[in-house]
C-alpha positions as CSV (number, residue, x, y, z in Angstrom):
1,X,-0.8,-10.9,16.8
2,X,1.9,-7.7,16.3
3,X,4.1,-9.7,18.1
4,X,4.2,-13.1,17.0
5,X,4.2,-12.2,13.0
6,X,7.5,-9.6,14.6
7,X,9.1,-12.7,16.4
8,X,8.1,-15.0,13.2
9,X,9.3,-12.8,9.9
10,X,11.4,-10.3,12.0
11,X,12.0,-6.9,10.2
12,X,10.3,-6.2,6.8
13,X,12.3,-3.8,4.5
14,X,8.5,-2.4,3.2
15,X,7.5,-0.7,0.7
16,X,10.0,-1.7,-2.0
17,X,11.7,1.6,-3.5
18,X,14.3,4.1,-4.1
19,X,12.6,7.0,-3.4
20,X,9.2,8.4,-2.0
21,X,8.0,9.4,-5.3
22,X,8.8,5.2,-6.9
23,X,6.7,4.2,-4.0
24,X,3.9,6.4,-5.0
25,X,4.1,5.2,-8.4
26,X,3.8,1.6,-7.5
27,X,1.1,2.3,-5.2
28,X,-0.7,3.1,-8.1
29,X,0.8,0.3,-10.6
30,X,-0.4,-2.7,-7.5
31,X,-4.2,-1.7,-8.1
32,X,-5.5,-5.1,-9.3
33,X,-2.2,-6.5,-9.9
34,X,0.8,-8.5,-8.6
35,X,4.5,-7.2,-7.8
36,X,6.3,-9.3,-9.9
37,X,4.3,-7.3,-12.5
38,X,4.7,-3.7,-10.8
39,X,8.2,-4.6,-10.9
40,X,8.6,-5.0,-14.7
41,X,6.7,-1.7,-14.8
42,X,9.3,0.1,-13.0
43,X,12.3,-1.3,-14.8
44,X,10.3,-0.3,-18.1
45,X,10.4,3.5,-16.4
46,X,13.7,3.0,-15.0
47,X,15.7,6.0,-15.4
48,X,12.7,8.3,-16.6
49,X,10.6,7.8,-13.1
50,X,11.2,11.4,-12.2
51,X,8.0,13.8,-11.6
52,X,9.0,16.3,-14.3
53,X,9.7,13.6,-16.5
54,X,6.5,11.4,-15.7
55,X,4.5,14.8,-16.2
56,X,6.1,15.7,-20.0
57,X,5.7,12.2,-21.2
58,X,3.2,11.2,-23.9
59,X,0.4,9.8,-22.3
60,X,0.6,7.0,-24.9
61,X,4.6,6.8,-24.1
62,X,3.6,6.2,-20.3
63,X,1.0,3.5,-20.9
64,X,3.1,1.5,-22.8
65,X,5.9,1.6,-20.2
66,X,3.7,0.7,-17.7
67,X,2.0,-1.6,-19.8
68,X,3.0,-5.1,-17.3
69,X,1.0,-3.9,-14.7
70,X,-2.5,-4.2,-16.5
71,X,-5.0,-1.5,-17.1
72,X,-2.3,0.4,-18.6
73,X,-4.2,3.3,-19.9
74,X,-6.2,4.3,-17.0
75,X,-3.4,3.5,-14.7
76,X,-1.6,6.3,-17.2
77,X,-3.7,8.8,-16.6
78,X,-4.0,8.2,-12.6
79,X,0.1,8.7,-12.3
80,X,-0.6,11.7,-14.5
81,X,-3.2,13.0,-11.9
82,X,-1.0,11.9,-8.9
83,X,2.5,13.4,-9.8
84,X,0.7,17.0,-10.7
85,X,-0.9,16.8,-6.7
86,X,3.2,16.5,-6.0
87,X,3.9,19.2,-8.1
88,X,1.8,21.3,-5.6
89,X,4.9,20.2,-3.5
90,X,7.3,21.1,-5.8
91,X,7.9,17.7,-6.4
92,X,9.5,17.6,-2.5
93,X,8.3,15.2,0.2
94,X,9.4,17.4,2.9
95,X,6.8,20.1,2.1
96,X,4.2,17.6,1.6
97,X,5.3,15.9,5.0
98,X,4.7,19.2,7.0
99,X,1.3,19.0,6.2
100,X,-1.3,17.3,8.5
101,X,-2.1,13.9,7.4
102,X,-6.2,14.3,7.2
103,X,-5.4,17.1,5.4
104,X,-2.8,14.9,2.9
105,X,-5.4,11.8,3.4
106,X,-8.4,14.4,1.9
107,X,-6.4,15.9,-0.8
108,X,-5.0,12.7,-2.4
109,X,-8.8,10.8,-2.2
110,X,-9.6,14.2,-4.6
111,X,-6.7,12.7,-7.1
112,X,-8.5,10.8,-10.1
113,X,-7.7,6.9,-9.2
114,X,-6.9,7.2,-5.7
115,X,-9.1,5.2,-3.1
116,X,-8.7,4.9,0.3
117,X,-6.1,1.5,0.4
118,X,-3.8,3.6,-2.2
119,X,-4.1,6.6,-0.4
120,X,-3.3,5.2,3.0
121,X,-0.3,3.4,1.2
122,X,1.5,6.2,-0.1
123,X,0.5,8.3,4.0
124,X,2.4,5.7,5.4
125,X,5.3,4.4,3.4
126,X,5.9,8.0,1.8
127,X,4.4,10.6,3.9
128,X,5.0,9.1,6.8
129,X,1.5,9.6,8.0
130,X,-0.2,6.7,10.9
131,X,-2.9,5.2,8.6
132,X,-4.0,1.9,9.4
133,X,-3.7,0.1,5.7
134,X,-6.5,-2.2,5.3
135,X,-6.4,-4.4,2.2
136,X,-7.7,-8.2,1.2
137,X,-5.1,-9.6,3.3
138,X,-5.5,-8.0,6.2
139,X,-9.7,-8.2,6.0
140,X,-8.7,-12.0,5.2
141,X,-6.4,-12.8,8.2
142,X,-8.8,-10.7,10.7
143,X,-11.8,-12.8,9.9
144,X,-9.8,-16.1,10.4
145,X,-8.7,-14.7,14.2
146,X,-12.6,-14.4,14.5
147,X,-12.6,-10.6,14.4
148,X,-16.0,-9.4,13.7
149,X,-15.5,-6.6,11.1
150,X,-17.4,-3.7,9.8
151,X,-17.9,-4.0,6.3
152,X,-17.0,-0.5,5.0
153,X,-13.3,0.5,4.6
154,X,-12.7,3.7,6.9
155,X,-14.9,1.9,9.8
156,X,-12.3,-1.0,10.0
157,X,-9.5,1.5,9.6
158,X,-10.8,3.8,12.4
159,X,-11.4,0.6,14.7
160,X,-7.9,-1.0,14.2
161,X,-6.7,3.2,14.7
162,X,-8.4,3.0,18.3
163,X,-7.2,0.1,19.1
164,X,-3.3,-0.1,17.9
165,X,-1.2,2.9,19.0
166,X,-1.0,5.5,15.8
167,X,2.6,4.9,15.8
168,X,4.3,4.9,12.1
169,X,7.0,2.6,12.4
170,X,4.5,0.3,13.7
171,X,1.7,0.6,11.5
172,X,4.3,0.2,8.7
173,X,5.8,-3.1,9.8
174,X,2.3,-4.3,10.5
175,X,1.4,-4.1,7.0
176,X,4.5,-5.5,5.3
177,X,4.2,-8.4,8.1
178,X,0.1,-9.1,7.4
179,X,1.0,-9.3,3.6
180,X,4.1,-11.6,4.1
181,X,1.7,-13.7,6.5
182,X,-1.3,-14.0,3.9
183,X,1.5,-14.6,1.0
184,X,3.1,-17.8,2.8
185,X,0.3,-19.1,5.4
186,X,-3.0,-17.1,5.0
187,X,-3.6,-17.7,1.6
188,X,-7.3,-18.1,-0.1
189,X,-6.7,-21.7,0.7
190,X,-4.9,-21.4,4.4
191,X,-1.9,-23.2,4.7
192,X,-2.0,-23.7,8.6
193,X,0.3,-26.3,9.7
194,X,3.4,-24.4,11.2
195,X,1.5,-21.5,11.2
196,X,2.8,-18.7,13.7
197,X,-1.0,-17.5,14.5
198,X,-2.5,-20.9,14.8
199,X,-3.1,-20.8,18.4
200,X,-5.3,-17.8,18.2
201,X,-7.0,-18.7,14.6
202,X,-11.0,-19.4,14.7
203,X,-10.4,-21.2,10.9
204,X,-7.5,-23.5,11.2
205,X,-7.8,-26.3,9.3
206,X,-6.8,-29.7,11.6
């Protein structure tokens, strides 16, 4: 599958940022939301997404920049919560990279409004950790293949982990090219003619 969404989309320039610290952020702006809306989050930010500055801003300040994305206030206080776990980094990805990423993956579930599918996010495209990413899209596109999957997150994580060399270039590229799949193709309602995985699909529609 790996393969043909590679041969399909080619390379995807995933995740979408300027630095490993504007990635974090939108990992937590996404929760429940679109990018086109993240987006108009981050150009609200612009210039002021720094750490220090994130950190000294009014919490009131910071949910009204951020207010596009949707549950602005609690989404507030979670990069509030996130950029003081950086701080313990001094605000520098390399430290925060030398650490083993169980370790990394433990400390940023302890951060108020970080789950596992945010978590693994900002391990992979940030910390440059191998963390299987599983999210609607990738749940939704398994179950079409006729994958039987396990219901809770960290057992389909830990079965795609045995199965898919822990490799981070891959396990990045197979994200960004699941979510561009289930964006033009896999959608709720499957678009399936012309579809790159139709020969291995269970739920094709004829």
């Amino acid at each position: 599958m790996f393969t043909q969404l590679q041969h399909y989309y080619g390379y995807q320039a995933w995740w979408p940022a300027d630095s490993e610290y504007e990635m974090m952020v939108g990992a937590i702006l996404t929760q429940n939301t679109n990018w086109k809306n993240v987006e108009k989050a981050l150009t609200n930010l612009s210039e002021q997404l720094t750490p220090p500055q994130i950190l000294a801003m009014p919490l009131n300040t910071l949910a009204q920049l951020i207010r596009p994305s949707g549950y602005y206030n609690q989404k507030a206080i979670k990069l509030k919560a996130l950029t003081l776990w950086y701080q313990e980094y001094n605000f520098d990805i390399s430290q925060a990279r030398h650490i083993e990423g169980t370790t990394l993956r433990n400390e940023l579930l302890a951060v108020n409004g970080i789950g596992p599918e945010t978590a693994d996010c900002i391990l992979v495209y940030a910390l440059d950790k191998p963390f299987f990413i599983i999210d609607n899209y990738t749940r939704r596109i398994l179950h079409r293949i006729g994958l039987e999957l396990p219901t809770g997150y960290d057992k389909l994580r830990l079965m795609l982990e045995h199965n898919i060399p822990r490799n981070i270039t891959t396990y990045q590229q197979y994200h960004a090219l699941l979510v561009e799949h289930a964006k033009r193709y896999c959608t709720k309602i499957p678009q399936c003619e012309h579809c790159p995985l139709s020969e291995c699909c269970q739920k094709k529609i004829e």
